[in-house]
SESEFI-569889 format. One record per residue: y, z, x of N, C-alpha, C, O in turn; chain; residue number from 1. Coordinates in steps of 0.001 Angstrom, whole numbers, plus 500000, padded with zeros to 6 digits. Layout:
<recs>
Y,Z,X,Y,Z,X,Y,Z,X,Y,Z,X,A,NUM
...
</recs>
This chain:
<recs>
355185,797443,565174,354781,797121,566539,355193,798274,567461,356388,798557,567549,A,1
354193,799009,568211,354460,799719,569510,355472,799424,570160,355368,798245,570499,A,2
356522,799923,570565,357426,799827,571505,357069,800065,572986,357210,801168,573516,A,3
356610,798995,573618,356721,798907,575147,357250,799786,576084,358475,799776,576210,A,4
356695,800428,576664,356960,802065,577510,357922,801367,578803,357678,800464,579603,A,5
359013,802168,578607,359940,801736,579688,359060,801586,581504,357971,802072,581812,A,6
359852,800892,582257,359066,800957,583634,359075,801851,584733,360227,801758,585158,A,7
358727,802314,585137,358315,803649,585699,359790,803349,586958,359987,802287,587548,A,8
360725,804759,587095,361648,805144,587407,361476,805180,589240,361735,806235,589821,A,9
361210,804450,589709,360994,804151,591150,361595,803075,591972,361951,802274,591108,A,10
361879,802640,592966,362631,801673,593960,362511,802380,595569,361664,803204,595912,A,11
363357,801935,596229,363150,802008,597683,364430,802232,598423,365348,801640,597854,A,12
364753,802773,599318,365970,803030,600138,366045,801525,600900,365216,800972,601622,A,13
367459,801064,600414,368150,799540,600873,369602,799895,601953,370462,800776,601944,A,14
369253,798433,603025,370071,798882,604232,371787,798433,602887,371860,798230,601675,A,15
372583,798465,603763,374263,798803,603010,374944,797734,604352,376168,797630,604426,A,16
373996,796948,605409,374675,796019,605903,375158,795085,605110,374635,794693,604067,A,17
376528,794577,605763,377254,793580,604885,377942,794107,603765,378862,793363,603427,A,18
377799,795371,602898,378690,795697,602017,377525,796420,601255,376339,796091,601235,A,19
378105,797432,600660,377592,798417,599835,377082,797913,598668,376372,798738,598093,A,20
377165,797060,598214,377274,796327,596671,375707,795543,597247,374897,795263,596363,A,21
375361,795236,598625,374525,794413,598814,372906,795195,598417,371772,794889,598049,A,22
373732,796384,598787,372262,797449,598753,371610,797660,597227,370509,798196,597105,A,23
372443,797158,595978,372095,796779,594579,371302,795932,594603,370121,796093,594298,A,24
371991,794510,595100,371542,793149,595015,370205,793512,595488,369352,793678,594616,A,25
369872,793664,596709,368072,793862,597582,367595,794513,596625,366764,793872,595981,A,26
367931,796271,596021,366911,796387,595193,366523,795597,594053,365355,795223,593957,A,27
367455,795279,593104,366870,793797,592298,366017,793556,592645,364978,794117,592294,A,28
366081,792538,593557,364947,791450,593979,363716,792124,594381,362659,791506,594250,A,29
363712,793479,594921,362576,793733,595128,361814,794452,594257,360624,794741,594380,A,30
362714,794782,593187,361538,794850,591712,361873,796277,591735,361024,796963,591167,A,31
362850,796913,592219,363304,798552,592084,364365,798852,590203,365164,798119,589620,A,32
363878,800061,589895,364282,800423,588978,365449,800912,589323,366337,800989,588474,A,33
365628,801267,590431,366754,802494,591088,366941,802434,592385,365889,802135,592950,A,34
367743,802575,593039,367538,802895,594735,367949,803864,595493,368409,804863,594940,A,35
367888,803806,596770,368059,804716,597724,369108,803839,598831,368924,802712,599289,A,36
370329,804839,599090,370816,804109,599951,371615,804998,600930,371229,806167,600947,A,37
372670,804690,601767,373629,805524,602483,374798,805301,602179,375005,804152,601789,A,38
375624,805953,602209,377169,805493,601255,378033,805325,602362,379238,805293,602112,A,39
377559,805180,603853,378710,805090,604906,377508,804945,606108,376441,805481,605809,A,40
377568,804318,607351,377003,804409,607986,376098,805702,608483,376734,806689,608113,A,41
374905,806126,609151,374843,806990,608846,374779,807979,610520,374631,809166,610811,A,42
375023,806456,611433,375127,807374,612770,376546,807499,613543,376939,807762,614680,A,43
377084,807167,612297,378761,807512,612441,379406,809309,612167,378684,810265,611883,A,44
380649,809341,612321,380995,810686,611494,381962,809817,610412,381750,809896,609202,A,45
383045,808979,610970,384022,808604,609902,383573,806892,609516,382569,806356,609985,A,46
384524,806227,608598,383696,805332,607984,384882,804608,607735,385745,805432,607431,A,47
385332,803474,607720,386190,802590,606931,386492,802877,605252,385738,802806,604281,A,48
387778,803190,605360,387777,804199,603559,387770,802829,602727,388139,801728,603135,A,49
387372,803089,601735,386540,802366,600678,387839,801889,599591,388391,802661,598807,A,50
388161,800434,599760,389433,800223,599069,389083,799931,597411,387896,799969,597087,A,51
390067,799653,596414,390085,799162,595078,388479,798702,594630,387569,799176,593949,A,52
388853,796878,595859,388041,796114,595659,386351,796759,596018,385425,796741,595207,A,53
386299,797156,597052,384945,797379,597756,384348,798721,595868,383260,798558,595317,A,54
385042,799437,595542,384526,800388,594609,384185,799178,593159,383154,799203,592487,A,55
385291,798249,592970,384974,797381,592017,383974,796354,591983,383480,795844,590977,A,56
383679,796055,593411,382522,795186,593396,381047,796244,593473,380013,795683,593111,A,57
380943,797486,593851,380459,797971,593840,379855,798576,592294,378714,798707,591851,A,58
380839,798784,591893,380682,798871,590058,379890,797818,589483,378735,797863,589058,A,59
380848,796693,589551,380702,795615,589018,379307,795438,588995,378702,795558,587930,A,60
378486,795057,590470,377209,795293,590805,376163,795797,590494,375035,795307,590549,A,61
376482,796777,590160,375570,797939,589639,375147,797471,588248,374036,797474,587720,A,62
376288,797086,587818,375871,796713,585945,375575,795208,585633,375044,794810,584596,A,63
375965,794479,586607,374985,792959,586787,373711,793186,587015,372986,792711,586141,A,64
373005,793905,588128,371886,793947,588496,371064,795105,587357,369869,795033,587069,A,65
371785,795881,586962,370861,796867,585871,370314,798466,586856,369661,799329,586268,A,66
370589,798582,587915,370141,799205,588628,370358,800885,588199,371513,801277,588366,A,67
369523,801755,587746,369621,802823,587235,370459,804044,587642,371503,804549,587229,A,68
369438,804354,588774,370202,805775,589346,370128,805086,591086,369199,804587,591721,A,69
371646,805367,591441,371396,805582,593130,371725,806416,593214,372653,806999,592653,A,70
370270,807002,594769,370448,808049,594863,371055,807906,596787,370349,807075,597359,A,71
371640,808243,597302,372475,808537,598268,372175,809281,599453,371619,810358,599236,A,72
372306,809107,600165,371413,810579,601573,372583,810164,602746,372978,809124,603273,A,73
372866,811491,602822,374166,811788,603457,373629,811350,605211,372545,810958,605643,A,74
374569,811554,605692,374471,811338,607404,373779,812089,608230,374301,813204,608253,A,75
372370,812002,609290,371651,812968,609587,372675,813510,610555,372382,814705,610551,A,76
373684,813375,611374,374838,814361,611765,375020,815471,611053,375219,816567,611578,A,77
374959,815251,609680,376012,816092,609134,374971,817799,609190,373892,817872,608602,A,78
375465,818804,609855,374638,820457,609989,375488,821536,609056,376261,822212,609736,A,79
375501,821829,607666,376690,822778,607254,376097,823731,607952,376869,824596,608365,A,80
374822,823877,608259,374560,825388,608277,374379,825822,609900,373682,826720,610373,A,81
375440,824657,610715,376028,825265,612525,376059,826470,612880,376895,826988,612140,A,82
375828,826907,613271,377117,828466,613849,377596,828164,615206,377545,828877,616209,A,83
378087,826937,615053,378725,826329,616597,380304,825773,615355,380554,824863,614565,A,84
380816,826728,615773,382558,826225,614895,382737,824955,615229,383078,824289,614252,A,85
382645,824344,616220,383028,823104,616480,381788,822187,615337,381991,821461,614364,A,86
381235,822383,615630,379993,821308,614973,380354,821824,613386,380777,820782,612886,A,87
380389,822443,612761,380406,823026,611676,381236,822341,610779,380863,821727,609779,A,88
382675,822515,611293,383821,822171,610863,384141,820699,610741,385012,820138,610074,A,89
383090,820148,611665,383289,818370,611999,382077,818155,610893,382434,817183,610227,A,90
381510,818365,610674,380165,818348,609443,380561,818506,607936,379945,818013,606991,A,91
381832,819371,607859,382091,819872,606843,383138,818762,606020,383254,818370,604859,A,92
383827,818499,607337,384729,817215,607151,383979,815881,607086,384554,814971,606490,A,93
382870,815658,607575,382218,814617,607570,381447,814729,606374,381233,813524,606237,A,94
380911,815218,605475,380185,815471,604438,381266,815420,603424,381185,815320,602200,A,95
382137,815495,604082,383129,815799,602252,383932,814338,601823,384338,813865,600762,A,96
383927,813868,603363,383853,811681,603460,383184,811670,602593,383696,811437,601498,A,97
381772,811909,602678,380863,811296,601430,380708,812064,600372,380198,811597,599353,A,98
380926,812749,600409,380908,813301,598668,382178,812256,597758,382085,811696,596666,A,99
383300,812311,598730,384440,811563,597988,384153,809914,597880,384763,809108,597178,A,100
383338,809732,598544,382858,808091,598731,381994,807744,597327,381879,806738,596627,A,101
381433,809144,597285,380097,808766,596074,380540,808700,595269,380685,807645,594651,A,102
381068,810115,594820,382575,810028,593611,382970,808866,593039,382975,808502,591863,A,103
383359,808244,594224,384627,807007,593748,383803,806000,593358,384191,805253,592460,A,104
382342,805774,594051,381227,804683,593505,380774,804841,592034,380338,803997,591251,A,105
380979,806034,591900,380017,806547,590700,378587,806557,590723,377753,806043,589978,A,106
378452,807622,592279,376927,807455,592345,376895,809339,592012,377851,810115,592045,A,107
375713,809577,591763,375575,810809,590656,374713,811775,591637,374562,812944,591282,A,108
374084,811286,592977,373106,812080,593636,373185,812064,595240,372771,811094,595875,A,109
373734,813183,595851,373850,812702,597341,373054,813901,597751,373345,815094,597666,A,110
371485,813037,598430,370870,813534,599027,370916,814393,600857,370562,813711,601819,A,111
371386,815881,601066,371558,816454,602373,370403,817492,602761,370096,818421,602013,A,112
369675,817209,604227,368981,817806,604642,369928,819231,605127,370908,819275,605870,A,113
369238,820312,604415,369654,821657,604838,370552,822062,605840,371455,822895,605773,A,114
370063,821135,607078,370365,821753,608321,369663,822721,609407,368723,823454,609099,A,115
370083,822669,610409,369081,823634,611203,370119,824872,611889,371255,824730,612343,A,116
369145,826328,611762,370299,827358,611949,370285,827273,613778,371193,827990,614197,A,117
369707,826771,614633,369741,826745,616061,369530,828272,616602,370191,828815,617487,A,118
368893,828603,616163,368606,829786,616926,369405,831471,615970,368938,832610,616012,A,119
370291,831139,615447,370741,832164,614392,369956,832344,613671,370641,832585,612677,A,120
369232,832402,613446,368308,832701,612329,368313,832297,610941,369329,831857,610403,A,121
366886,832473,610176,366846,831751,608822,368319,832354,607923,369252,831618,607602,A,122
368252,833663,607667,369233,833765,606734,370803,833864,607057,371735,833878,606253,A,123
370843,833943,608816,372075,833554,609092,372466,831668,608575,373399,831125,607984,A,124
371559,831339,609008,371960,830117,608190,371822,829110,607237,372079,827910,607147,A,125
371194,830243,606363,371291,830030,604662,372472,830696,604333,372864,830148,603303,A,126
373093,831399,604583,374587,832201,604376,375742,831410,604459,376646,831256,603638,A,127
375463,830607,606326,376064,829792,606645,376667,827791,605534,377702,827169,605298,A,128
375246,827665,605279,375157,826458,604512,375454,827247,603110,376462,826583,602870,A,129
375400,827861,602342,376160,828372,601190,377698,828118,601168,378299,827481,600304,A,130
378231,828723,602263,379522,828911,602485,380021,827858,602566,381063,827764,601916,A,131
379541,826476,603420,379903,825342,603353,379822,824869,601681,380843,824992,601004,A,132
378760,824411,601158,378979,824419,599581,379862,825110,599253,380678,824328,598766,A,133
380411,826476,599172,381764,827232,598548,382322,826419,598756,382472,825551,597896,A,134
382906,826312,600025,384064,825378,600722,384435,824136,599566,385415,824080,598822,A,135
383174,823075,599710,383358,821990,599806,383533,822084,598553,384679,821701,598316,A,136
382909,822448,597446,383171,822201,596191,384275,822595,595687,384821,821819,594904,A,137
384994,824034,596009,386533,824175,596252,387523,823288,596767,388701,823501,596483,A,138
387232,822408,597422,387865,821211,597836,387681,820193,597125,388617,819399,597038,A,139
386623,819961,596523,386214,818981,595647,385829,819207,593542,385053,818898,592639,A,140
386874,819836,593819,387225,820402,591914,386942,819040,590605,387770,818222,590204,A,141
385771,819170,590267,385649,818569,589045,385361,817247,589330,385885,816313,588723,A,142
384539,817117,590237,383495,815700,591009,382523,815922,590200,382451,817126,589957,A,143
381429,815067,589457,380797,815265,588891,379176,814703,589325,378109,814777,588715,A,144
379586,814044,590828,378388,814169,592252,377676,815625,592369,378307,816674,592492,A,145
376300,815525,592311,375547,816611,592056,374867,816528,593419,373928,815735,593495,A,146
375287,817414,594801,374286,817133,596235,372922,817952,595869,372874,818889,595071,A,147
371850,817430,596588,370420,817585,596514,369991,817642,597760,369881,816746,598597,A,148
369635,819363,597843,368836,819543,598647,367266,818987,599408,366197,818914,598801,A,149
367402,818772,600316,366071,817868,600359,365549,818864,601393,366098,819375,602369,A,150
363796,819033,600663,362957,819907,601482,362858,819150,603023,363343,818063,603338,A,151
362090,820067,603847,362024,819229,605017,360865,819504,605677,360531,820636,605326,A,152
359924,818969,606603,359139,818965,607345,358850,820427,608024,357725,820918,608113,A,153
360105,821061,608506,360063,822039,608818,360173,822211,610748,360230,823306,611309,A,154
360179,821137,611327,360565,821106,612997,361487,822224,613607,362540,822482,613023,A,155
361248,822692,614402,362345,823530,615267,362925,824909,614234,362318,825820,613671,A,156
364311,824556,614313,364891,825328,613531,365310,825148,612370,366062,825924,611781,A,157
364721,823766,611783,365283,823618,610587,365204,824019,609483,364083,824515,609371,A,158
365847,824118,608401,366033,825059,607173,365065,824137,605979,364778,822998,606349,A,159
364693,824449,604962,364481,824062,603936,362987,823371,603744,362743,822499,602910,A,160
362109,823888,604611,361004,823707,604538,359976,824515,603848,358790,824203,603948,A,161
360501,825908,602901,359905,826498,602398,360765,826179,601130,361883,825671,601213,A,162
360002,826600,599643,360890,826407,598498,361414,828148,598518,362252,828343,597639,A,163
361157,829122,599152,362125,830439,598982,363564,829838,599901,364728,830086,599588,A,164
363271,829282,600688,364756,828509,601425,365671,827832,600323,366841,828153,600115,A,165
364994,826883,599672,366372,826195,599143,366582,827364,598139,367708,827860,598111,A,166
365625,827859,597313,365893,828871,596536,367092,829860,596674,367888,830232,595812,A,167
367011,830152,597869,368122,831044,598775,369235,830128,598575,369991,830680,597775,A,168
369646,829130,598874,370672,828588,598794,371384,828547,597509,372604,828687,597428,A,169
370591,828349,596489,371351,828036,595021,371324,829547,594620,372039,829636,593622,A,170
370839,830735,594936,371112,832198,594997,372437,832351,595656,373353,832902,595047,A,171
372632,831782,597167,373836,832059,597595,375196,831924,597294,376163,832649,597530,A,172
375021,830403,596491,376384,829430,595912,376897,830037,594903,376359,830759,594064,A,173
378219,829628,595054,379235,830153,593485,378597,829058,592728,377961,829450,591750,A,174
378606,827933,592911,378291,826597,591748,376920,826338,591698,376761,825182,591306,A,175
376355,826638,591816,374560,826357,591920,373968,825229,590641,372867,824683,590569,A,176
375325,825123,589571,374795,824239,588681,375185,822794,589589,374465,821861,589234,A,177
375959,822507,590444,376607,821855,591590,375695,820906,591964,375768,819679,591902,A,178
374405,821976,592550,373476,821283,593327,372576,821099,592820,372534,821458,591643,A,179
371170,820337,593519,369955,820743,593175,368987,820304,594194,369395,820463,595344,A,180
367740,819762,594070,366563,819457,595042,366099,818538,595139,366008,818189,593962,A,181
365696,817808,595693,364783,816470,596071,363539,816685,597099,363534,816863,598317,A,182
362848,816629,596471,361563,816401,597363,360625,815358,597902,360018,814583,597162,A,183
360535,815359,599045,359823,814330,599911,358537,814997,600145,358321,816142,600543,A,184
357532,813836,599744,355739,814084,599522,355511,814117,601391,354960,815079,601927,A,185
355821,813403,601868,355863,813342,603316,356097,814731,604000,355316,815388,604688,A,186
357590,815042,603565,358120,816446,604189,357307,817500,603610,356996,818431,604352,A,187
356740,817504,601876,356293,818198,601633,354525,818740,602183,354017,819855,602305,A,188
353979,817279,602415,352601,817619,603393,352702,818386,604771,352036,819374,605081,A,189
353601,817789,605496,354351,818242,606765,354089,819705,606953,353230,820129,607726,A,190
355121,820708,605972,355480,821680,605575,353756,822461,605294,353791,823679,605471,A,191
353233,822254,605147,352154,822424,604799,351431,822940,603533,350542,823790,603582,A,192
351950,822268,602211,352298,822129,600975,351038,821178,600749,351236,820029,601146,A,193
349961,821386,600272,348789,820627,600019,348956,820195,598249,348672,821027,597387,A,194
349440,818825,597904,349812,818086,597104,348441,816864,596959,348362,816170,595946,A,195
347503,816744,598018,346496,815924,597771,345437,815332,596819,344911,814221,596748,A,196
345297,816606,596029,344503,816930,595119,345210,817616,593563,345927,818616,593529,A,197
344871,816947,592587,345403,817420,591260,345412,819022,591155,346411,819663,590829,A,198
344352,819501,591428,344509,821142,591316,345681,821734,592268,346299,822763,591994,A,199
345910,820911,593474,346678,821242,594825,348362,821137,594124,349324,821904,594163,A,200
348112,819693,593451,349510,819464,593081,350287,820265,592368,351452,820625,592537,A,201
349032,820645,591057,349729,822025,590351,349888,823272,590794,350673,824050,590252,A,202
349210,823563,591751,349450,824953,592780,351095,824913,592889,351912,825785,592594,A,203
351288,823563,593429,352514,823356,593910,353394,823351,593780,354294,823696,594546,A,204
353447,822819,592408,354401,822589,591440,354489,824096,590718,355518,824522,590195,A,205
353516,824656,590770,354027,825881,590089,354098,827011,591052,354466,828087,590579,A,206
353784,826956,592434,355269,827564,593434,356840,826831,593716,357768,827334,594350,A,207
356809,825453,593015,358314,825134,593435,358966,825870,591960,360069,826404,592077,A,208
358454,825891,590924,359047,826391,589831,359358,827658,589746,360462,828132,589479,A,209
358454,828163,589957,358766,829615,590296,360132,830054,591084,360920,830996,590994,A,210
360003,828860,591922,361119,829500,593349,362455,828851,592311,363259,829532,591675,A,211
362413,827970,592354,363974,827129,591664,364273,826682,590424,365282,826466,589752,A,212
362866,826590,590297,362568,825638,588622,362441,823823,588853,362907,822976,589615,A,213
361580,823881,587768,361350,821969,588325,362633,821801,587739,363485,821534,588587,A,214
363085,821872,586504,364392,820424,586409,365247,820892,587067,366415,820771,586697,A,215
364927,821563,588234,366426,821527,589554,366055,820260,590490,366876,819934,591347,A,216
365119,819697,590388,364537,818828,590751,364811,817238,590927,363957,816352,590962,A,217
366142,817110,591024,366420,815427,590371,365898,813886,591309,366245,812765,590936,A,218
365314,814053,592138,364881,813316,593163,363856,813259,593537,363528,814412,593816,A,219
362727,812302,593827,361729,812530,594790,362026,811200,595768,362694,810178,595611,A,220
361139,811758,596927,361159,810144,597797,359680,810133,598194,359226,810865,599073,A,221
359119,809448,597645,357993,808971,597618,357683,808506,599311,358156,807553,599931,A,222
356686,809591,599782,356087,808517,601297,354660,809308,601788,354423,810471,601459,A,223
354011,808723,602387,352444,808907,602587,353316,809655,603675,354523,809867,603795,A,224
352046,810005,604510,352559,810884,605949,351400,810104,606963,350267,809749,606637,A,225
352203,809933,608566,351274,809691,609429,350427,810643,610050,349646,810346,610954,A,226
350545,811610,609654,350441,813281,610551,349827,814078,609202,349921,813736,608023,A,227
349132,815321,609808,348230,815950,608983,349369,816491,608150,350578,816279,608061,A,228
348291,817444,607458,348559,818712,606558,349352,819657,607534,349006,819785,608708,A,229
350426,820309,606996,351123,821078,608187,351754,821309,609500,352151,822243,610198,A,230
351619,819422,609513,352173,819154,611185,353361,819192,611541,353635,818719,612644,A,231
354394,819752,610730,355375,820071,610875,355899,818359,611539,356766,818345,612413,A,232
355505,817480,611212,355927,816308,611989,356578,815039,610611,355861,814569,609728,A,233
357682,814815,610754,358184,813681,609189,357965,812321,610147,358664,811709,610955,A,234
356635,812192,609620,356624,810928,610618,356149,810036,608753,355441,810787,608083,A,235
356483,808676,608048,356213,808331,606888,355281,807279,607035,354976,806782,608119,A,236
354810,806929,605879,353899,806146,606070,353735,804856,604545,354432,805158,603576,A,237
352963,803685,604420,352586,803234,603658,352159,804038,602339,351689,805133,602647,A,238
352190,803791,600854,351418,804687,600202,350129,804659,600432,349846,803802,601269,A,239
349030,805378,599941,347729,805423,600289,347244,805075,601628,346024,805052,601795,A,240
348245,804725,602879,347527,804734,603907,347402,805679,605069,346660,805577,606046,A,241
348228,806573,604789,348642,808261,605364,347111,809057,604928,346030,808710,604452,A,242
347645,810101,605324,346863,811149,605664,346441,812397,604361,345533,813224,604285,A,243
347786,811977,603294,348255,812461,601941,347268,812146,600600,346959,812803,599607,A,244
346834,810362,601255,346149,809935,599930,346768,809518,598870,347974,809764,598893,A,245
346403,809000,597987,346918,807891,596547,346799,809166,595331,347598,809106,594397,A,246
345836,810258,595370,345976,811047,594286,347085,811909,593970,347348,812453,592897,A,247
347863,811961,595380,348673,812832,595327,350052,811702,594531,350463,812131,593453,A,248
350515,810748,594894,351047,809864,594288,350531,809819,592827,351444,810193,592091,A,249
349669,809576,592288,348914,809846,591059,349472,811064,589958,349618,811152,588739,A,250
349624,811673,590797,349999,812910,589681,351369,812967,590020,352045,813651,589252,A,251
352193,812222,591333,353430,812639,590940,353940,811494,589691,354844,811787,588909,A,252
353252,810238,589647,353491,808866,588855,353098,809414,586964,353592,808777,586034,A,253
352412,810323,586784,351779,810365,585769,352023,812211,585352,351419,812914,584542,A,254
353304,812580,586422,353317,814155,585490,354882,814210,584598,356040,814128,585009,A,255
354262,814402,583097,355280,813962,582522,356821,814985,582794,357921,814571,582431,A,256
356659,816111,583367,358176,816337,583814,359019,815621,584772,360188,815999,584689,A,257
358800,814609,585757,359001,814101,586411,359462,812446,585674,360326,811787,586254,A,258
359030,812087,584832,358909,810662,584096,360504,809858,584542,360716,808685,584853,A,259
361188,810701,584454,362764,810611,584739,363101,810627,585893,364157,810061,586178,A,260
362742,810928,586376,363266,811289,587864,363176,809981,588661,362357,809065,588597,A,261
364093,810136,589313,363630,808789,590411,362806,808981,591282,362590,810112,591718,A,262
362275,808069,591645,361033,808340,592899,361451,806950,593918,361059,805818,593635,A,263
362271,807240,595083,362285,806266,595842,361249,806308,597286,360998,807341,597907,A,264
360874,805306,597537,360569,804861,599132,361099,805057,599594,362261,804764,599316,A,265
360746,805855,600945,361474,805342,602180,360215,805194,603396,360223,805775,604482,A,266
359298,804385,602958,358489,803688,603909,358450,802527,604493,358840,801522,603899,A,267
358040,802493,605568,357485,801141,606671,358308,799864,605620,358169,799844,604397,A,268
358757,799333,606032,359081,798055,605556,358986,796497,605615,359193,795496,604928,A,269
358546,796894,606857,357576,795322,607581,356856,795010,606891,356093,795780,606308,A,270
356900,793232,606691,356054,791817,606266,356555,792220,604629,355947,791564,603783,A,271
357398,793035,604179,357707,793185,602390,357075,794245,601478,356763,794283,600288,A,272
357006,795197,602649,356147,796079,602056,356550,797123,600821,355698,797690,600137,A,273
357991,797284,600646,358760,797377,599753,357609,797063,598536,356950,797964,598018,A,274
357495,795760,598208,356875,795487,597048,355976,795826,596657,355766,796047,595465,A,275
354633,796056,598223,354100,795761,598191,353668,797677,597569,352822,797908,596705,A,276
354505,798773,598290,354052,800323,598046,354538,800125,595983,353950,800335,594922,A,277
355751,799679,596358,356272,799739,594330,355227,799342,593552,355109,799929,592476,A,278
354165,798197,593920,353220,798082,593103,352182,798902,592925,351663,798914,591809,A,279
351716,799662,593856,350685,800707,594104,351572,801671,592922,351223,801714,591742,A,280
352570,802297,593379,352951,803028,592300,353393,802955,591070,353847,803871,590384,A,281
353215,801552,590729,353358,800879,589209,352013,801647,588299,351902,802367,587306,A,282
350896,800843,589556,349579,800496,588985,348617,802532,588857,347588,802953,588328,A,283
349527,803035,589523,349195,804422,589805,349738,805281,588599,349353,806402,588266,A,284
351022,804268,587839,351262,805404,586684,350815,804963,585356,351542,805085,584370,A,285
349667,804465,585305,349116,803582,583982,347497,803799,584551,346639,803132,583972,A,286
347084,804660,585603,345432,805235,585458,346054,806666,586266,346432,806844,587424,A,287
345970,807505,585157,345469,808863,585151,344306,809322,585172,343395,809046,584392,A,288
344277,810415,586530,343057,810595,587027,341849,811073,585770,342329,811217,584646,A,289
340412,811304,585912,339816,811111,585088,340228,812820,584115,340264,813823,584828,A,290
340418,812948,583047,340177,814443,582775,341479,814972,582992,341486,816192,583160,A,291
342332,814531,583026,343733,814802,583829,344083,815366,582098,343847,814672,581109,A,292
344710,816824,582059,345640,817428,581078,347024,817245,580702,347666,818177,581185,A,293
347726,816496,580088,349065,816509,579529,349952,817795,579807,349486,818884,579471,A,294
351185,817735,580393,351424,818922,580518,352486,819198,579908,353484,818804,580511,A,295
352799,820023,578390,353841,820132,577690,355317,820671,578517,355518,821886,578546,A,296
355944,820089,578927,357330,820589,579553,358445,819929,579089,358238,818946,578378,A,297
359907,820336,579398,361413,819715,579546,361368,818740,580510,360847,819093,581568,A,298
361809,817500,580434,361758,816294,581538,363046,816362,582485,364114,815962,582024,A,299
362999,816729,583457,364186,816909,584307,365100,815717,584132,364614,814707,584640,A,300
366419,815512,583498,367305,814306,583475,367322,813987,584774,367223,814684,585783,A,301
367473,812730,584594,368060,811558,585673,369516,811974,586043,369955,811718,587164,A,302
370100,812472,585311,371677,812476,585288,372229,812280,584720,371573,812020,583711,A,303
373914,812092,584384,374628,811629,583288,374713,810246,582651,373648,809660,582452,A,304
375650,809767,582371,376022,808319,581721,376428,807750,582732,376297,806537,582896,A,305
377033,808602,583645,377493,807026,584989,376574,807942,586143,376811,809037,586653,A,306
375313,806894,586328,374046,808169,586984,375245,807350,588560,376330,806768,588557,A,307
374230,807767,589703,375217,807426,591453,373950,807466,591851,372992,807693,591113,A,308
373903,807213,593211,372934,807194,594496,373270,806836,595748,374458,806649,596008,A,309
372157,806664,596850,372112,806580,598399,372119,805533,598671,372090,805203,599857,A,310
</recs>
């Protein structure tokens, strides 16, 4: 007898009101393989430190409910890559809260937006956000929390909207095996990264490889976009009801380097919609587009034996 193909590696970012352990329980029920969460409030800087119990029920949790990989997304406060000492230094300390938070959960992936250089310029503050990684991982010796760069929309001054950007970063770092990338379909349309179309997707995929390599890749967050191609705007959306389209979802559901990877939501959530995008992308990785080629590659791991998340 055929052995039944495991279920496609996807879930949704869950609120952490009421207790961290709760943000397991919701994904359960809503039919997530994995989730997305925040490991501390996220419009805070400091956080109520995380006692015995709160890490044991948090454990505990995790292996009642079955819940795979959480993946984690740090505090939008947090800027390593300031060149305002004051802001910098309070970021650096505030980010290293959660690295030690994830740690102690045993969550395996803490998702941080680049940062924005404010007017210093791109490679002043790709230099800048390197140095913070030196720092922090020097402070944090033999954590086995892997942070993930997450591309971005690209607004103002912010960093990491091109893949030569994050590229730059894991060039800059002493630990570069440390980190890695997460990509958002949203940020990535934004950016103006045309993923719409199967030929588009592989364009794409074989400029992010080029720049970093896919299995630096351990994350996606799955979201339509409200805003065009290139609008530099992270505004998210329903699947298939954005501006992005269902094909582009299609080939991220059905390209076998990715099979592993988590793919969370972080869309619209009104009337249960949670369920309602997870099913679209159930039903999206079991019809491959017509003519669609197999593509022989290495499957980027999920992570270790005790995987973590947001």
């Amino acid at each position: 007898m055929k052995t039944p193909a495991p279920p496609p590696n996807i879930g949704a970012h869950m609120s952490i009101a009421g207790g961290l352990h709760l943000a397991l329980e919701a994904g359960k029920a809503a039919g997530c393989v994995s989730i997305g969460m925040f490991c501390k409030p996220s419009n805070q800087w400091k956080a109520k430190p995380l006692t015995d119990g709160d890490v044991a029920l948090f454990r505990r949790t995790r292996t009642e409910t079955g819940i795979r990989d959480v993946v984690a997304h740090a505090s939008y406060l947090v800027n390593l890559a300031s060149p305002d000492p004051a802001l910098l230094e309070k970021s650096r300390a505030g980010f290293r809260i959660e690295m030690e938070r994830c740690e102690a959960l045993g969550i395996a992936f803490l998702v941080l937006h680049p940062g924005a250089h404010m007017g210093a310029g791109t490679e002043s503050g790709l230099d800048t956000l390197a140095a913070s990684f030196d720092r922090l991982h020097a402070e944090c010796r033999g954590f086995r929390l892997r942070v993930l760069l997450e591309g971005t929309a690209g607004a103002g001054t912010l960093l990491g909207s091109r893949f030569e950007e994050l590229a730059g970063v894991l060039r800059r770092v002493q630990s570069p095996d440390r980190l890695g990338v997460c990509l958002d379909t949203c940020h990535l349309h934004a950016a103006g990264y045309d993923i719409s179309t199967r030929p588009g997707w592989e364009s794409v995929m074989q400029a992010a490889d080029a720049a970093f390599g896919l299995a630096t890749i351990r994350a996606w967050h799955a979201n339509d976009s409200k805003t065009p191609l290139g609008s530099h705007r992270d505004r998210h959306e329903a699947i298939g009801k954005g501006t992005i389209g269902l094909e582009a979802f299609r080939c991220l559901m059905t390209d076998p380097r990715f099979l592993d990877v988590p793919k969370i939501l972080e869309t619209p959530k009104e009337g249960g919609m949670d369920a309602v995008n997870l099913a679209v992308l159930r039903r999206l990785a079991t019809t491959p587009a017509r003519g669609a080629r197999a593509r022989a590659s290495t499957r980027p791991s999920a992570g270790g034996s005790g995987r973590r998340g947001r």
